[in-house]
N, C-alpha and C positions, 0 to 999 in steps of 0.2 A: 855730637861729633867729638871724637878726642883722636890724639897723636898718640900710637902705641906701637908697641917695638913688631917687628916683621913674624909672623909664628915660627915656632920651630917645629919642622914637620919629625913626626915619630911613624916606628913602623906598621906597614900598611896602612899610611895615608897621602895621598899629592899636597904637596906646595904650590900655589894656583893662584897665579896672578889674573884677576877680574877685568873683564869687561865689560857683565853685564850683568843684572842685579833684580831679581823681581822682586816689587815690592805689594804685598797683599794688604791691602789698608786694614781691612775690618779684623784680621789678626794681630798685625802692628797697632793698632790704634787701642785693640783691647790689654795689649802690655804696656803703654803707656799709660793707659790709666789706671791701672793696676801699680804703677809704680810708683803715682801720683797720689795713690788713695791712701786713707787714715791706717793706718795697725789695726784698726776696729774692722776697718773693710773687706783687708785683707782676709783676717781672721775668716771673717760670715765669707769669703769665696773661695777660703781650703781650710774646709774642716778637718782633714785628714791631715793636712801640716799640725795642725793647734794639737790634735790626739801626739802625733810626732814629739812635738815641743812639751806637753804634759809629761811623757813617759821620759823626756832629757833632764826636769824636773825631778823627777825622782830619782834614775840615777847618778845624775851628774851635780845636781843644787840648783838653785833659783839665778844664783848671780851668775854663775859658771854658763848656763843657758841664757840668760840674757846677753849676755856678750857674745855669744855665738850666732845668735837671730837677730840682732843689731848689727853683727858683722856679715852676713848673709844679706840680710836687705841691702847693705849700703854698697852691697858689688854690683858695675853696670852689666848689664845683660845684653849682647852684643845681637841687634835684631835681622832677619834676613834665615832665609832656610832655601833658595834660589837661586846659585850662582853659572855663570859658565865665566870659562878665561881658559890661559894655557898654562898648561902645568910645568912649571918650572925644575919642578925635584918629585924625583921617585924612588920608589928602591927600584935596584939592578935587576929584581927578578919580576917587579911589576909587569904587567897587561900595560899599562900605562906610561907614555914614554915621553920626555923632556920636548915640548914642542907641539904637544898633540893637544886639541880644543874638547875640553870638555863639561860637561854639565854634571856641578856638584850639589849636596845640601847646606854650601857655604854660606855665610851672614854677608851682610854689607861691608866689606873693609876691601882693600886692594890688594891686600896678600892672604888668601884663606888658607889653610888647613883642612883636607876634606880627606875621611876615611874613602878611600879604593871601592872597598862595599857599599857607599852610597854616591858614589861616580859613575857615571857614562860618556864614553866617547859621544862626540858632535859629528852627525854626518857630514861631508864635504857641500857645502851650498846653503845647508841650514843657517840662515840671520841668527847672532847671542841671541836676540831678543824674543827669538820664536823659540829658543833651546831652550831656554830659563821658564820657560812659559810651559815646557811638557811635563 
């Protein structure tokens, strides 16, 4: 858990204040340990990074990439792809309107930022918790 500043919505996306949150263990639980595993681990579970980090090797230098994949690792990855709440801010020309519930691809935090294009309105009677669930 950490304390971090509210998003700032850009356009074509709601500002979405959370209510409710699905959490999928067996996908959370494979980025936790993935976060937790050795640089060796990593490596053997994205071959396709390490090809990445080889070719930044060549043209950028050894140390210049080192600090850039040590700078990568070390940012948190905000978990959750599940959310419903009401969206607080919109653009003016939005489908989506200041007050309406809806279900986004937001992470865990209480104020999301979710693109337009991966939101859908909440039917009237639907529970958060059956919405975040479809």
């Amino acid at each position: 858990m950490a304390e971090v500043p509210c998003p700032r919505r850009g356009a074509n996306y709601l500002l979405i204040e959370s209510s409710a949150s699905l959490v999928s263990l067996g996908t959370e639980k494979m980025l936790l340990d993935f976060g937790k595993g050795s640089l060796l681990a990593k490596a053997r579970s994205q071959p396709d990074k390490v090809v990445e980090v080889l070719r930044k090797v060549k043209t950028d230098g050894l140390m210049t990439t080192v600090d850039a994949v040590r700078s990568k690792l070390d940012q948190p990855l905000a978990l959750g792809y599940s959310n419903v709440g009401r969206v607080v801010e919109s653009d003016s020309t939005s489908r989506f309107q200041p007050g309406q519930w809806v279900v986004s691809n937001g992470p865990h935090a209480e104020m999301v930022c979710a693109p337009e294009t991966l939101s859908a309105l909440v039917p009237d009677g639907v529970p958060d918790e059956t919405a975040a669930r479809r």
